[in-house]
C-alpha positions, 0 to 999 in steps of 0.5 A: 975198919973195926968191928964192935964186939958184937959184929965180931961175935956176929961174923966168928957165929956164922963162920962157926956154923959154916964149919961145923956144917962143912964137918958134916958133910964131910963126914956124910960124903967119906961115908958115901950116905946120901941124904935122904938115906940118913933122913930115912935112918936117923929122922934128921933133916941133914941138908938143913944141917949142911947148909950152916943156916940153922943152930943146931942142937947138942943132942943132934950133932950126937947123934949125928956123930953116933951114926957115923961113928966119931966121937964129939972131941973128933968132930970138933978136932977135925974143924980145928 
């Protein structure tokens, strides 16, 4: 079965989210933070972020990766 472009788009979306969300859980459990310790530090709902439901915005994944200390080209190189 083919998918039309926007099916493609669609599926590659979603599989996008799943992995920018597994990136930051990843990063939250090697640096042994709990949720709510990040939400009572940063003010950012992060289990809405690890879910990979919600897009998140450019200047929360910043400051998601200033509070963990990486920098954006090794977030994403970490998903690549």
């Amino acid at each position: 079965m083919l998918l039309t472009d926007f099916e493609y788009l669609s599926n590659s979306e979603d599989a996008f989210k799943r992995k920018i969300a597994l990136q930051i859980k990843t990063l939250r459990r090697q640096n042994q933070v709990t949720q709510e310790k990040f939400y009572s530090e940063t003010n950012i709902n992060i289990a809405r972020l690890e879910s990979g439901k919600v897009d998140i915005r450019l200047d929360t994944l910043r400051k998601v990766c200033y509070y963990f200390d990486v920098s954006l080209s090794g977030f994403f190189h970490g998903i690549y």
